[in-house]
C-alpha positions in Angstrom: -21.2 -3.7 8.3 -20.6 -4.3 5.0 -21.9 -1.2 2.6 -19.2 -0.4 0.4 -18.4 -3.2 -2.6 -14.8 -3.9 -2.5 -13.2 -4.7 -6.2 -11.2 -7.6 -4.6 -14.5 -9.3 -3.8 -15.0 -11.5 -7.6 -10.7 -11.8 -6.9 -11.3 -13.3 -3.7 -14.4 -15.7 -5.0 -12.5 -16.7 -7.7 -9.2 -17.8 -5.9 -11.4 -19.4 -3.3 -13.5 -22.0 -6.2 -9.9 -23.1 -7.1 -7.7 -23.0 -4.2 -7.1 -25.1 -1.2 -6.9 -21.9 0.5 -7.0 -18.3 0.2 -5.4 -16.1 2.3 -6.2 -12.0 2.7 -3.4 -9.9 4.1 -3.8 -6.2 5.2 -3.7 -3.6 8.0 -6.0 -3.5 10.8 -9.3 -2.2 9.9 -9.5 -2.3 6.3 -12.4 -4.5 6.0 -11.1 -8.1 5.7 -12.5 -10.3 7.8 -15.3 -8.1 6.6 -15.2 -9.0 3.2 -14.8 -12.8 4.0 -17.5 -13.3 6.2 -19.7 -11.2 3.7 -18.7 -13.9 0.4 -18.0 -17.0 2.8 -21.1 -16.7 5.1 -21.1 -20.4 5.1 -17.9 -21.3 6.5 -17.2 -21.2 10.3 -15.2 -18.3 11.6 -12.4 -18.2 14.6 -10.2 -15.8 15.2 -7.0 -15.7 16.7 -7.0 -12.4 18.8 -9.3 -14.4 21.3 -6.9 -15.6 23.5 -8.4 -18.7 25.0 -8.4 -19.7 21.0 -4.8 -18.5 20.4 -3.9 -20.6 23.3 -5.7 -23.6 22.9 -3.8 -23.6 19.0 -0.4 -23.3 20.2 -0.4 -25.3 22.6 -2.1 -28.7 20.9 -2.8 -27.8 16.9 -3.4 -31.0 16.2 -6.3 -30.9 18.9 -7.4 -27.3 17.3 -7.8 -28.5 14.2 -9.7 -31.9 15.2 -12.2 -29.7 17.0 -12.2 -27.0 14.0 -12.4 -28.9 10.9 -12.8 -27.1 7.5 -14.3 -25.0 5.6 -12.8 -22.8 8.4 -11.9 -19.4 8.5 -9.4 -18.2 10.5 -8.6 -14.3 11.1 -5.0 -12.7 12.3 -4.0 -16.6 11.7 -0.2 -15.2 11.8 -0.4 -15.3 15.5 -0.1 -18.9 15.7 3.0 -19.8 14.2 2.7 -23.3 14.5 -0.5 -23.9 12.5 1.2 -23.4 9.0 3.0 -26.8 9.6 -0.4 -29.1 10.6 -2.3 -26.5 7.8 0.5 -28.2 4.7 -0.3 -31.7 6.2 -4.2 -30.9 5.9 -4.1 -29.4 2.3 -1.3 -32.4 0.8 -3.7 -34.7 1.5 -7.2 -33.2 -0.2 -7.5 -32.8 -3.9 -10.7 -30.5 -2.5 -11.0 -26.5 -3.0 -12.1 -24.0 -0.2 -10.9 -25.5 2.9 -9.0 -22.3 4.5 -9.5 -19.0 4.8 -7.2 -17.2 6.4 -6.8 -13.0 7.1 -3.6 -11.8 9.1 -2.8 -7.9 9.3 0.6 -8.8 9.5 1.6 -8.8 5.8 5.2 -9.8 5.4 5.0 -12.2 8.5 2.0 -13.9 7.1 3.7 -14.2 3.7 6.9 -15.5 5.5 5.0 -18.0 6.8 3.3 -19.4 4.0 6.5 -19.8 1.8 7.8 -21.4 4.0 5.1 -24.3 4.4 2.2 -23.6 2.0 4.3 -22.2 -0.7 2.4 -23.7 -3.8 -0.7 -24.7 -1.8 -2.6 -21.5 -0.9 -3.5 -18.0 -2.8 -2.5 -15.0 -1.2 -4.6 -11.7 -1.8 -4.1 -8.4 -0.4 -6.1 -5.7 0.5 -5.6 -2.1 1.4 -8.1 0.8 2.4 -10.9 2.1 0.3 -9.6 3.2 -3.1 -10.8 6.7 -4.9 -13.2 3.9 -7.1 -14.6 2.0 -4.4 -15.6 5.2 -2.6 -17.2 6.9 -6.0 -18.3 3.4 -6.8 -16.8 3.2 -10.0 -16.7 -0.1 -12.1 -13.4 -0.5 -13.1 -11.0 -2.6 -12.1 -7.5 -2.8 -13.9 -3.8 -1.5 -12.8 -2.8 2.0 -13.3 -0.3 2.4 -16.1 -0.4 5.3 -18.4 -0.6 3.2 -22.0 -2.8 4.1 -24.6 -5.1 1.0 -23.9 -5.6 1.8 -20.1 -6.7 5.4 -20.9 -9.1 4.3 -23.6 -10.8 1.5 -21.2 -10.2 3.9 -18.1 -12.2 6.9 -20.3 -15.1 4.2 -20.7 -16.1 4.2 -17.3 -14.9 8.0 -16.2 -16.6 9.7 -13.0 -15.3 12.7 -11.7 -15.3 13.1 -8.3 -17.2 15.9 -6.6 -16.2 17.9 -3.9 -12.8 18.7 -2.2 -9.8 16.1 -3.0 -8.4 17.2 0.1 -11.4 15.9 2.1 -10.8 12.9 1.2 -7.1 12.8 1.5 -7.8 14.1 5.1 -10.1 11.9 6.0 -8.3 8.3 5.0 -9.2 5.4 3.1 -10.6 3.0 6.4 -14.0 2.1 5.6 -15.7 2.6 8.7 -15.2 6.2 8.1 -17.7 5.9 5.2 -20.2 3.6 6.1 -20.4 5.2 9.1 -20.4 8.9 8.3 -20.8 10.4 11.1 -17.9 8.4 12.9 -15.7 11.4 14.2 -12.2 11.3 12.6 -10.2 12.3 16.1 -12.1 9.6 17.5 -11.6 6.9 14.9 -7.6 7.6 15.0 -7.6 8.0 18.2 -8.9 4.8 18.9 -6.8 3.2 16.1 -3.2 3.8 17.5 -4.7 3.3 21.2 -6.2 -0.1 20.0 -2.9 -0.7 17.2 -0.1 0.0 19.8 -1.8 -2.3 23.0 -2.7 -5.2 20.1 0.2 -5.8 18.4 3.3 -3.3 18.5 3.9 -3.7 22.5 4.2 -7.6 22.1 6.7 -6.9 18.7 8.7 -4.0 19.8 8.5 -4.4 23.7 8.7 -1.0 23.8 9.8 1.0 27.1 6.8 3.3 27.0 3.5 4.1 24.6 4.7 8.3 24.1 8.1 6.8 22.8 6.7 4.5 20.3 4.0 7.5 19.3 6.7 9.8 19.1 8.5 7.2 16.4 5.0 6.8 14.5 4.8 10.9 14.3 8.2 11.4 13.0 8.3 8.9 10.7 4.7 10.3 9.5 6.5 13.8 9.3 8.6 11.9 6.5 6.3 10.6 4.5 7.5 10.8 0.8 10.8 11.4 1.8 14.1 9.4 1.4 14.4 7.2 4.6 17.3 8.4 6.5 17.3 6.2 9.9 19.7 9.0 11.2 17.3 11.8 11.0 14.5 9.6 13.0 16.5 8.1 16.0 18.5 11.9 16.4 14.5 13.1 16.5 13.0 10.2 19.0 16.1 9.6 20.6 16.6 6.0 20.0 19.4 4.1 18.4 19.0 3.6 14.6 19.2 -0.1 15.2 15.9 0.0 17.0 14.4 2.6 14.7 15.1 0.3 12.0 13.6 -2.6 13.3 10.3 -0.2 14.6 10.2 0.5 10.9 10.3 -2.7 9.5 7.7 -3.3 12.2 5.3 -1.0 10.7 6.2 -2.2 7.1 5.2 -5.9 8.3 1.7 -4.3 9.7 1.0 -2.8 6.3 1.2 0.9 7.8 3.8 2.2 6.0 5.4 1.3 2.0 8.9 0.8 1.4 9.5 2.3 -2.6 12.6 0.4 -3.9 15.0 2.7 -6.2 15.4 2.2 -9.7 19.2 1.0 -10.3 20.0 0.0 -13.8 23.8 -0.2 -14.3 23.6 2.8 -16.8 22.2 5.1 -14.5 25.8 4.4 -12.0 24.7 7.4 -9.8 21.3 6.6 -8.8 20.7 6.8 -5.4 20.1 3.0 -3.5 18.2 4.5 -0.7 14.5 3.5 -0.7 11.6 6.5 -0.1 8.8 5.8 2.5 5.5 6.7 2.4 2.4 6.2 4.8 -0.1 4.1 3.6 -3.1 6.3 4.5 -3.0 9.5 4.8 -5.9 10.0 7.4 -3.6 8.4 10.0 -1.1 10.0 8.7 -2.3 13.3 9.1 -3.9 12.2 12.7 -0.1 11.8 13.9 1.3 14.9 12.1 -1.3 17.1 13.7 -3.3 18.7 10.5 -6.5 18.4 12.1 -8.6 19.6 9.0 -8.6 19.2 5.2 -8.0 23.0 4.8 -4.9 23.3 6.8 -3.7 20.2 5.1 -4.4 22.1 1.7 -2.5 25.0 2.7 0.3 23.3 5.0 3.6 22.8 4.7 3.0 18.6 4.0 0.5 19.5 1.1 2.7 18.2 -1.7 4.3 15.3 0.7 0.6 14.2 1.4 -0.8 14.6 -2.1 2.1 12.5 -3.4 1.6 10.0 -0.7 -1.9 9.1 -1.6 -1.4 9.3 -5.5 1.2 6.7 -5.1 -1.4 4.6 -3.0 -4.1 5.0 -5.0 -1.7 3.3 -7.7 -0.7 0.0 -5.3 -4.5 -0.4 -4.4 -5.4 -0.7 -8.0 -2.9 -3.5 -8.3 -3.9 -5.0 -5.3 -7.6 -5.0 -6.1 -6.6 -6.9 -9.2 -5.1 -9.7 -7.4 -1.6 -8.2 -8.7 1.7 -8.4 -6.6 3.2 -4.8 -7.4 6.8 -5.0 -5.7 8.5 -6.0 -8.6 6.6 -3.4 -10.7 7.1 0.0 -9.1 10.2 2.1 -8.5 10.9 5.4 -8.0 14.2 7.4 -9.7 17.0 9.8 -7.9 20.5 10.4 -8.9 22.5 13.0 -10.5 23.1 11.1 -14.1 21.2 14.1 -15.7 23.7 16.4 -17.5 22.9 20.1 -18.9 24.9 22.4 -20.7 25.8 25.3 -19.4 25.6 28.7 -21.8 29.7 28.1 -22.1 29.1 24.4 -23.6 30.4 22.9 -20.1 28.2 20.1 -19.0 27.3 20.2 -15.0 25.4 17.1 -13.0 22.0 18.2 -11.9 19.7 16.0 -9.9 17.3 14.1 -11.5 14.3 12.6 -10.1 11.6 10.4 -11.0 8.5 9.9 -8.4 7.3 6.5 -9.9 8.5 4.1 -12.3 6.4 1.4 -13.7 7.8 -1.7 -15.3 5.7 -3.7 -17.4 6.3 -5.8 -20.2 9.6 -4.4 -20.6 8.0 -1.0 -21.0 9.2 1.7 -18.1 6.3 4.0 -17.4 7.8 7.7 -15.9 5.4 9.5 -13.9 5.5 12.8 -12.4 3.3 14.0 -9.1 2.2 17.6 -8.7 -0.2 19.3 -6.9 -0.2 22.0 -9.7 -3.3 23.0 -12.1 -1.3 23.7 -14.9 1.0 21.0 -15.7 4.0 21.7 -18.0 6.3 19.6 -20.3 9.7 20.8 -18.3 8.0 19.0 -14.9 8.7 15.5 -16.8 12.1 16.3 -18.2 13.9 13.7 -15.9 12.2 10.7 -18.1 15.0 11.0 -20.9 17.1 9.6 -18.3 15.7 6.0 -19.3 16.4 6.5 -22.5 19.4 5.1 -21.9 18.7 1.7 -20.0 19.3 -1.3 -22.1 16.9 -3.5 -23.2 14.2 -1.2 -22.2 11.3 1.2 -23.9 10.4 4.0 -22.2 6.6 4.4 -22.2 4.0 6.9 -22.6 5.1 9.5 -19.4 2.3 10.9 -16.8 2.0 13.8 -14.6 -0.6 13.4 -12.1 -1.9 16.3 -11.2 -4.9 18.9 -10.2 -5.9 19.2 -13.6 -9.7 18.8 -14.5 -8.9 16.9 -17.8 -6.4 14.8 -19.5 -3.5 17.2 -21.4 -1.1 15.7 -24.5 2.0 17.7 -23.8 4.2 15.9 -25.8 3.7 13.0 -28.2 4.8 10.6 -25.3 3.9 12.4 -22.5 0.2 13.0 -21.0 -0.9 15.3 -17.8 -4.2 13.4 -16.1 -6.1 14.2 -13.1 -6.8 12.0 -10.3 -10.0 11.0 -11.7 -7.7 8.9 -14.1 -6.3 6.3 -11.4 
């Protein structure tokens, strides 16, 4: 069903008109193969989790492809490895557009894959779960970044969003759950990790047992926002940390989980190098953790861990629905470079931390995530810390919080709500 217009959409039609071949990477269920057949009606559709298809590719391509000639579309088109090869002899020789189109839910596989044989000759899109604008339908698609010019378009096209936030952060961003209202959220994530860990994570992980592997989904869902400390996990599921870390990268390559890279400048020599995890939705994530409702989420212990969590991926998805590759554009800041004087005039190390860091144009945009409803200048103090990084400007500085409108609290510094993103 196809009832909720996805911002990628004009992306996607516009890549296809002058590519050889697209290609749309993201988790199970968020609506790709959707999306494609929805624009690409036209174009014949196979799809690799058929087995007697997934077969019939590996074990003669060349056969495959005579039998399946393009405009073809292809979905979880990771699965065949060998395709990529015969698919880079097909697109060298036509000068045409839209012959390929390819969806895999395996994100840094698929990716893998095509630099390695289509690099140059196909455009790669991802998409993620519903955003806060696709849900409240709002038309606006440009990155997040707290500059003057995004908040004067961004104010153009404001909606505020009614009801409970926490509803939707309970409920997740997959879109069945909205064009389908009355789908039961147990039963949706329920099904999802049944369906998830029998269609791809046994044949990737091999692991001994379902409980053990849901028992590694559940503590690393525990974590979310957190530093990842590979120690903490295996003492907790009671597996080596070799394994956890490769269960983890497993759940990085099926877009369920973010990896945030540290901010290291040389200047800032006691930064932490450890990266932060977070879920990528937080319906599954509160499935797994147990908070079975969005008022116990509200008032839980995870509250703050959970809002931060889907702030930060309400920020990737507005790259993403702009077409825009955000790893090289978002950090996040932890160290102990900040000093403070004592009453005495003796200068102590405090931690300093920054929740998200964009770099654009040179520019580093500090932003702060609080659940509060009364933001305060002191809750951004950390961003003098970049100050000091060469060759850099520090922007204008956010705090993202519950606040029902946007709040100058310094010259350089602005408090909005979510209804900003």
């Amino acid at each position: 069903m196809y009832s909720i217009k996805r911002h990628i959409e004009p992306i996607a039609k516009r890549r296809a008109q002058n590519s050889k071949a697209i290609a749309l990477t993201g988790p199970r269920q968020v609506g790709k193969s959707t999306l494609f057949k929805h624009i690409f009606n036209d174009v014949r559709q196979v799809t690799f989790d058929d087995d007697l298809l997934l077969a019939q590719a590996t074990e003669d391509v060349g056969m495959f492809m005579l039998n399946n000639p393009p405009p073809l579309m292809i979905d979880e088109v990771q699965k065949c490895e060998s395709i990529f090869n015969r698919l880079k002899i097909e697109l060298d020789n036509t000068e045409s557009y839209g012959n390929y189109y390819l969806t895999g839910s395996q994100k840094l596989q698929l990716i893998e894959n095509i630099s390695e044989s289509l690099a140059g000759r196909i455009s790669l899109l991802e998409m993620e779960g519903l955003s806060l604008r696709e849900i409240y339908q709002v038309d606006y698609n440009q990155h997040f970044v707290p500059s003057e010019e995004y908040l004067r378009t961004r104010e153009e096209k404001l909606k505020k969003f009614k009801g409970d936030i926490w509803e939707i952060i309970h409920r997740g961003s997959y879109p069945e759950l909205y064009s389908n209202p009355e789908k039961e959220w147990v039963d949706f994530y329920q099904s999802y990790v049944k369906t998830y860990l029998e269609r791809d994570v046994n044949k990737l992980i091999k692991a001994k047992n379902h409980l053990t592997f849901v028992k590694f989904m559940t503590a690393v869902a525990a974590r979310t926002g957190q530093i990842l400390n590979y120690s903490s996990i295996s003492s907790e599921v009671g597996i080596n940390e070799v394994t956890i870390k490769e269960w983890v990268s497993i759940l990085e390559k099926s877009g369920l989980v973010y990896i945030l890279k540290p901010y290291t400048p040389s200047v800032l020599s006691r930064a932490i190098k450890t990266p932060k995890l977070y879920f990528r939705d937080t319906g599954l994530c509160c499935y797994l953790t147990r908070w079975l409702t969005p008022e116990t989420l509200k008032n839980g212990a995870m509250s703050g861990a959970m809002f931060e969590t889907f702030v930060i991926n309400e920020i990737l998805k507005s790259y993403a629905n702009e077409g825009l590759d955000y790893d090289f554009d978002v950090f996040f800041y932890n160290g102990k470079d900040k000093k403070k004087k004592k009453d005495n005039g003796e200068e102590i190390e405090i931690d300093g931390e920054i929740d998200l860091i964009i770099h654009e144009n040179g520019i580093l945009y500090p932003i702060e995530i609080k659940m509060t409803t009364k933001p305060q200048a002191i809750m951004a103090s950390e961003f003098e810390l970049l100050d000091g990084v060469p060759e850099k400007k520090r922007g204008m500085g956010a705090i993202i919080c519950m606040t029902d409108r946007k709040l100058y609290l310094r010259e350089n510094l602005v408090a909005l709500p979510l209804f900003y993103l």
